[in-house]
C-alpha positions as CSV (number, residue, x, y, z in Angstrom):
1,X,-25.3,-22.0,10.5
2,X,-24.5,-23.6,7.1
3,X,-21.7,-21.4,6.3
4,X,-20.2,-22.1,9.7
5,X,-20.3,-25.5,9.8
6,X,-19.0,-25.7,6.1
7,X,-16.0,-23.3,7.7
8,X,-15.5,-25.6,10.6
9,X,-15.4,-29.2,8.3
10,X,-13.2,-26.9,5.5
11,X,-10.7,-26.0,8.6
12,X,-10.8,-29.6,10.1
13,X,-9.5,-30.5,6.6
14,X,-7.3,-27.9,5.7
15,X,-6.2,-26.5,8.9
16,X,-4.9,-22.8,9.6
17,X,-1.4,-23.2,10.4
18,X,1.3,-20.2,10.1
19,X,2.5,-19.4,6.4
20,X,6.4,-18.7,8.7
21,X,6.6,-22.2,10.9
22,X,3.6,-24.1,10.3
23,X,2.1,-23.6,14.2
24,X,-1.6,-24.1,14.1
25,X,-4.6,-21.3,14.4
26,X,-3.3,-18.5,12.4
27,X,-1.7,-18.0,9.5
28,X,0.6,-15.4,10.9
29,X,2.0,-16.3,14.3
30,X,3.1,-13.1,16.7
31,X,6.7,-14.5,16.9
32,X,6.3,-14.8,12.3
33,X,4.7,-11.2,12.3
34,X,7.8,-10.0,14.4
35,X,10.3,-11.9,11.7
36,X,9.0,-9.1,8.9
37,X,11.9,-7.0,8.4
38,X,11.0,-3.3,7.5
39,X,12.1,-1.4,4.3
40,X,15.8,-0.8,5.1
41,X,16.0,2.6,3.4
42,X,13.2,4.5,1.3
43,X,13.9,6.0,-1.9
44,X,12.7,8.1,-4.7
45,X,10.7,6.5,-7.0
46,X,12.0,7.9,-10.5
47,X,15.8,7.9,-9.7
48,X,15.9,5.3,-6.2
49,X,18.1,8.4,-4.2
50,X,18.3,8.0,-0.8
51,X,14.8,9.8,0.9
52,X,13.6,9.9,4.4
53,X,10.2,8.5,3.8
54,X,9.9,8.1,0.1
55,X,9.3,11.0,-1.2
56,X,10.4,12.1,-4.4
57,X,13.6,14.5,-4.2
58,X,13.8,17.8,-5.2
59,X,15.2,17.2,-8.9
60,X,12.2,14.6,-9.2
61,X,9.1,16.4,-7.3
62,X,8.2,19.0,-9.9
63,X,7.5,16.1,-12.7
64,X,5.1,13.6,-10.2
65,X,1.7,14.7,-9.2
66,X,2.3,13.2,-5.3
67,X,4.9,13.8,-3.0
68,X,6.1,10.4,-2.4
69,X,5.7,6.7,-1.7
70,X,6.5,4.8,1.5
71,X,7.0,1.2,1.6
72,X,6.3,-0.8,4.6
73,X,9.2,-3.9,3.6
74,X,11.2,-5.1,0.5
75,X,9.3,-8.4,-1.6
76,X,12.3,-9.5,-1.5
77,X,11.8,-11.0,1.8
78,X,10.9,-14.3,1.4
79,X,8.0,-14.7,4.0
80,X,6.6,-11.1,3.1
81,X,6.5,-12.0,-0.3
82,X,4.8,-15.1,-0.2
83,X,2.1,-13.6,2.1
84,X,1.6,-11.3,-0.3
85,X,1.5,-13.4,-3.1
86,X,-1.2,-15.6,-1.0
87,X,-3.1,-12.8,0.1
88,X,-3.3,-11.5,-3.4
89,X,-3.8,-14.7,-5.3
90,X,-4.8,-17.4,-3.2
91,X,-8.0,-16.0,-1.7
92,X,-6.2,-15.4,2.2
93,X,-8.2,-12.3,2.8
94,X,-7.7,-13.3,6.4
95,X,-4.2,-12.0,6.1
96,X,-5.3,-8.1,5.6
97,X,-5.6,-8.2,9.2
98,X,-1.8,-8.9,10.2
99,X,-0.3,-7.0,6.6
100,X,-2.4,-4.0,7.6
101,X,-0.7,-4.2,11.3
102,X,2.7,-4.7,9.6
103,X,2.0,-1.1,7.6
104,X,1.0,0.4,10.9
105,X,4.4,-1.3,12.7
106,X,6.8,0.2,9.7
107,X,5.4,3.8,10.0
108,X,5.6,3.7,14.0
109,X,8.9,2.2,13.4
110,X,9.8,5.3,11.1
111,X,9.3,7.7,13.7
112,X,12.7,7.4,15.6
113,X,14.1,10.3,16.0
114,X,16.4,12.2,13.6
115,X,20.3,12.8,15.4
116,X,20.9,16.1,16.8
117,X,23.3,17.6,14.6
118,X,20.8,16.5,11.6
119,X,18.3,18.5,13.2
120,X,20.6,21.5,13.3
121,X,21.2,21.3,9.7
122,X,17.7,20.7,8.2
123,X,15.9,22.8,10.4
124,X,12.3,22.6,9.5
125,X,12.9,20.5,6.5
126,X,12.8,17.4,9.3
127,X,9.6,17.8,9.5
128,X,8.1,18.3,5.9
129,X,10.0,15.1,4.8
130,X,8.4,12.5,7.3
131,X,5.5,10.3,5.9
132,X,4.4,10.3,9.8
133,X,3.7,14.1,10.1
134,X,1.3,13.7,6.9
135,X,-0.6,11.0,8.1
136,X,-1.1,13.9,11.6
137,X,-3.6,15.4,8.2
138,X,-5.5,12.6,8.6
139,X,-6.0,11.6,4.8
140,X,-8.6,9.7,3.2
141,X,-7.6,6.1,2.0
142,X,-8.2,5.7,-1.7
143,X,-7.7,2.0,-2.5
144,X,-5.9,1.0,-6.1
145,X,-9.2,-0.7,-7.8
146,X,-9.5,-3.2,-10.4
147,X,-11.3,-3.5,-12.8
148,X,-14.6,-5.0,-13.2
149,X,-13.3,-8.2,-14.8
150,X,-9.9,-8.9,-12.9
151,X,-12.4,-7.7,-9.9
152,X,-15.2,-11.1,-10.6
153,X,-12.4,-13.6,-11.7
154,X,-10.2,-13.0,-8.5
155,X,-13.4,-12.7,-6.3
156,X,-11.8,-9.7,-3.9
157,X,-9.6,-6.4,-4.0
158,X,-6.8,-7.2,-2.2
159,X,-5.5,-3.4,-1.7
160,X,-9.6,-2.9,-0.9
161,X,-8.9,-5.8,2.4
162,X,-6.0,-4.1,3.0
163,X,-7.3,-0.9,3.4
164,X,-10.2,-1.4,5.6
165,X,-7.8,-3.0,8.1
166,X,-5.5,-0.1,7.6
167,X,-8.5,2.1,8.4
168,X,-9.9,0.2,11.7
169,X,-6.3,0.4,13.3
170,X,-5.6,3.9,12.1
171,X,-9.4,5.8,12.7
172,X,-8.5,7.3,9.1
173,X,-11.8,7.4,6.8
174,X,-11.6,5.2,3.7
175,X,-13.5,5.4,0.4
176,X,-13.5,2.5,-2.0
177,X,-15.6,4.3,-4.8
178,X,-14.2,7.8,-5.3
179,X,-11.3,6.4,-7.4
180,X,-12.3,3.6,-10.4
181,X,-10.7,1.2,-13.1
182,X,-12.1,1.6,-16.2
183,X,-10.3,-0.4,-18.5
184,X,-8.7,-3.8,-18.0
185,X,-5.7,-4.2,-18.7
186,X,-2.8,-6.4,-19.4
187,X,-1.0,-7.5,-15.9
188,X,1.6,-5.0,-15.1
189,X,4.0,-7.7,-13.7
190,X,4.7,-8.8,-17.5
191,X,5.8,-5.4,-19.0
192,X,8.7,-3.4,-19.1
193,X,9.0,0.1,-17.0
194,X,8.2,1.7,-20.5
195,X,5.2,-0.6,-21.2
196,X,3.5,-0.3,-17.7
197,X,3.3,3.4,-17.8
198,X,1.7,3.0,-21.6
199,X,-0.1,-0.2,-20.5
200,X,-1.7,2.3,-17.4
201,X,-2.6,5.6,-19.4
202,X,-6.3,6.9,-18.7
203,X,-7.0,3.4,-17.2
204,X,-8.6,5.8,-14.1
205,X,-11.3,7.6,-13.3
206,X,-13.0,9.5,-10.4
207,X,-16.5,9.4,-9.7
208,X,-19.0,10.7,-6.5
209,X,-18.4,13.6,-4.8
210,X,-14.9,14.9,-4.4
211,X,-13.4,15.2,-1.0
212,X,-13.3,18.3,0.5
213,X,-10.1,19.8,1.6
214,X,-8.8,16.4,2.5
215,X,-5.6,15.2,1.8
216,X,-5.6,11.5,0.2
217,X,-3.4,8.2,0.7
218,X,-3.6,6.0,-2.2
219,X,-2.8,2.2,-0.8
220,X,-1.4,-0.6,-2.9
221,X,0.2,-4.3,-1.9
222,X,3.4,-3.7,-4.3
223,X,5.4,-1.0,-5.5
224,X,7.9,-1.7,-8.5
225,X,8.4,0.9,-11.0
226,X,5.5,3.6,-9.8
227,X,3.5,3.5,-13.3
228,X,0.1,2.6,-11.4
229,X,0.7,5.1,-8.5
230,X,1.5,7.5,-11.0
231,X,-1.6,7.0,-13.5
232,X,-3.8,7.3,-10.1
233,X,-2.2,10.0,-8.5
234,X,-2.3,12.0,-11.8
235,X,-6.3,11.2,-12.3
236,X,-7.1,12.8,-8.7
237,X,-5.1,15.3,-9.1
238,X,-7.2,16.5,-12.0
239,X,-9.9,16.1,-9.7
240,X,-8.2,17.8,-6.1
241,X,-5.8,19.7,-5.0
242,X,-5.2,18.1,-2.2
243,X,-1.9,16.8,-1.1
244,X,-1.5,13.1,-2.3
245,X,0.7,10.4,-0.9
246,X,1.0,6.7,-1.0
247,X,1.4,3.6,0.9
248,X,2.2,0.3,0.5
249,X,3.2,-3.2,1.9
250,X,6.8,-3.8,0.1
251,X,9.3,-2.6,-2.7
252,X,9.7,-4.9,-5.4
């Protein structure tokens, strides 16, 4: 009773109004949440070629330990990035809930059929590039984690949020403890592409028991140069052979 009351006096005070046109109630309107743009075109993250769904192309594939990353839009967007930036930094958990529709939207929206005459070309390579077809596997969600520190000054895993709401609309299992942080680290938003991927080396772990012939979806907020989806996709891959793909909510 305490907590709601102190809810309803902090929302009579600071009311909920949308982060897109300032309406009241939620802070994503339906007529906001249909403003998102998707990603335009996905690309391979070590030389940005053209890809279907994000994975990486054939000159690429053989050095990564995951087949690709699909991003839902591009932080460029002004109103996806400063939801994200709220969500991540301003304590908005509330806005997993319409981010992790806007990641179900994109992949929906990335099922439209390929032309004909592309069809007749690629043959059953159509089908083994699509992000969509994968998700069919029905992977397990493996959160990015933070580390213990970053993890009790922010108060909240954003890519944890944003997984659980992934999960409930999707009916794909989700485990927030297999993969772990274990050192904290400088910011990655504050290094060079060469510094991340030092700044990120053996920062991972696995721990619990490993999943069993299940492919796995690692799910982040922002992508930029790959160094974190890289580091985690390399630690479970020492740990499963599972296929390994990744997800998240915009390009930067």
């Amino acid at each position: 009773m305490i907590k709601r009351l102190q809810k309803l006096s902090l929302d009579y005070l600071f009311p909920i109004t949308c982060l897109g046109c300032g309406r009241l109630r939620l802070w994503l309107c339906p007529a906001c949440f249909l403003r998102l743009p998707f990603k335009a075109g996905q690309l391979c993250l070590a030389c940005h070629s053209p890809s279907r769904s994000g994975e990486f192309c054939p000159t690429c594939a053989p050095e990564q330990d995951y087949e690709g990353a699909f991003a839902a839009g591009d932080y460029n967007d002004p109103l996806l990035s400063d939801l994200i930036k709220k969500f991540k930094f301003q304590g908005l958990k509330d806005l997993g809930r319409p981010l992790g529709a806007f990641l179900m939207a994109a992949i929906n929206a990335s099922q439209a059929p390929w032309p004909e005459f592309l069809k007749q070309i690629l043959g059953a390579a159509v089908r083994r590039q699509q992000f969509s077809d994968f998700l069919k596997t029905k992977p397990l969600i493996i959160p990015i984690p933070l580390s213990r520190s970053r993890l009790r000054r922010r108060g909240y895993n954003q890519a944890e949020i944003l997984a659980e709401n992934f999960s409930a609309l999707t009916g794909l299992a989700l485990r927030n403890d297999y993969l772990v942080r274990t050192k904290d680290r400088p910011p990655q938003s504050k290094l060079t592409a060469a510094q991340r991927q030092a700044n990120l080396h053996g920062c991972f772990a696995v721990q619990g028991q490993r999943p069993a012939k299940q492919n796995l979806l690692l799910l982040d907020d922002v992508v930029t140069t790959g160094a974190t989806l890289a580091e985690a996709a390399k630690t479970l891959r020492q740990d499963n052979n599972s296929r390994i793909w990744a997800l998240v909510l915009a390009r930067g």
